[in-house]
C-alpha positions in Angstrom: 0.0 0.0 0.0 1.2 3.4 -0.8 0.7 6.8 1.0 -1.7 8.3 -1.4 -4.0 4.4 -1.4 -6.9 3.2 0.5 -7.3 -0.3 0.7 -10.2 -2.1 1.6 -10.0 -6.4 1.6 -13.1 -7.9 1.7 -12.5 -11.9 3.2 -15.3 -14.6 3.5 -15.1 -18.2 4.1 -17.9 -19.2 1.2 -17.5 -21.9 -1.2 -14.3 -20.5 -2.9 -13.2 -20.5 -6.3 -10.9 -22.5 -8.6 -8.4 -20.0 -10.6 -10.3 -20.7 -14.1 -13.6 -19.3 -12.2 -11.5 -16.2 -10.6 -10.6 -15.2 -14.6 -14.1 -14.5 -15.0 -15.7 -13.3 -11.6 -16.2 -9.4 -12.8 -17.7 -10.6 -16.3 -21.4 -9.4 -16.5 -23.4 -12.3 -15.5 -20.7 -14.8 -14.4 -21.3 -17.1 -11.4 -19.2 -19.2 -9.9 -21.3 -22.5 -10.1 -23.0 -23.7 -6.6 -23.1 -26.5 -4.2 -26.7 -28.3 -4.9 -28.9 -26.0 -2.9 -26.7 -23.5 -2.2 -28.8 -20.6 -5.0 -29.4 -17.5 -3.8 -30.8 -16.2 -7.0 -28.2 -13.6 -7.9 -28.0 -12.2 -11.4 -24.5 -11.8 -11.4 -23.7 -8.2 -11.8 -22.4 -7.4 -8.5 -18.5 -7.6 -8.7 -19.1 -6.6 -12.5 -20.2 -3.0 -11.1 -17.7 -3.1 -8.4 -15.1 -3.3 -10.5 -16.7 -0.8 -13.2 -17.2 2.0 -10.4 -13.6 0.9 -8.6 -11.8 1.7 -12.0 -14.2 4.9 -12.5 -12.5 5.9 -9.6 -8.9 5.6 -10.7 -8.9 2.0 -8.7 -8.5 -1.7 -9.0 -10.3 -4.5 -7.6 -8.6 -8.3 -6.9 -10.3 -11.0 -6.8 -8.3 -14.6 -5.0 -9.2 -17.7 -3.1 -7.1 -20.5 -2.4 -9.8 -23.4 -3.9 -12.8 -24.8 -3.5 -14.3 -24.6 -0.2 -11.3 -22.1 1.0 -12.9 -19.1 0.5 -12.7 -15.8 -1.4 -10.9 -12.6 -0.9 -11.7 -8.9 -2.8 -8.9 -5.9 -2.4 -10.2 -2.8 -3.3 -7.5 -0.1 -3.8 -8.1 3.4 -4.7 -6.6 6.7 -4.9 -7.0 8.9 -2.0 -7.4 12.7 -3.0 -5.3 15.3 -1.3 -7.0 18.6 0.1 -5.7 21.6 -2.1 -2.9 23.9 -0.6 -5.5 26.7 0.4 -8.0 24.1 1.9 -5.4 23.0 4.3 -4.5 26.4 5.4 -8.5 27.1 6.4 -8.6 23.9 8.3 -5.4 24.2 9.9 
C-alpha cells in the first residue's frame, strides 16, 4: 500500500473458487457454479459493477481464493485525493 491508497479487503469463508472461475468473476453475468442448494438467485452483476465504479474511480479491484471450499478474498485499492494547498490552510 502506498501513501496516497486506500485499501479495503473484503474476506469470506464461502464456497471458494478455482483459478479458471476467478478469470471471470467481474464478467457481467458470471457465477461461480454452486453447491446443490446452495442458490441464492443472484443475477451476477455485483462484482461486474464493483469493479466498473472501482476503476471509474482511478482503482483496482482483486479477486483470490485459495480453492474450492477455501474461500474468497476482494482488495479494493483506490486513490486517495489530497486537500488543495489553500483548503489546508483554512482547516489548519
Amino acid at each position: 500500500m502506498r501513501e496516497n491508497e486506500a485499501v479495503v479487503t473484503v474476506s469470506d469463508s464461502g464456497i471458494g473458487m478455482t483459478a479458471e472461475e476467478i478469470g471471470d468473476v467481474f464478467e457481467p453475468y458470471a457465477q461461480v457454479r454452486r453447491a446443490a442448494g446452495m442458490s441464492r438467485g443472484g443475477l451476477g452483476i455485483g462484482l461486474s459493477l464493483v469493479r466498473d465504479i472501482v476503476e471509474a474511480h482511478g482503482g483496482t479491484v482483486r479477486a483470490s481464493s485459495s480453492g474450492r471450499g477455501l474461500g474468497s478474498q476482494f482488495v479494493v485499492t483506490l486513490p486517495v485525493a489530497s486537500k488543495p494547498a489553500s483548503k489546508r490552510a483554512e482547516s489548519a
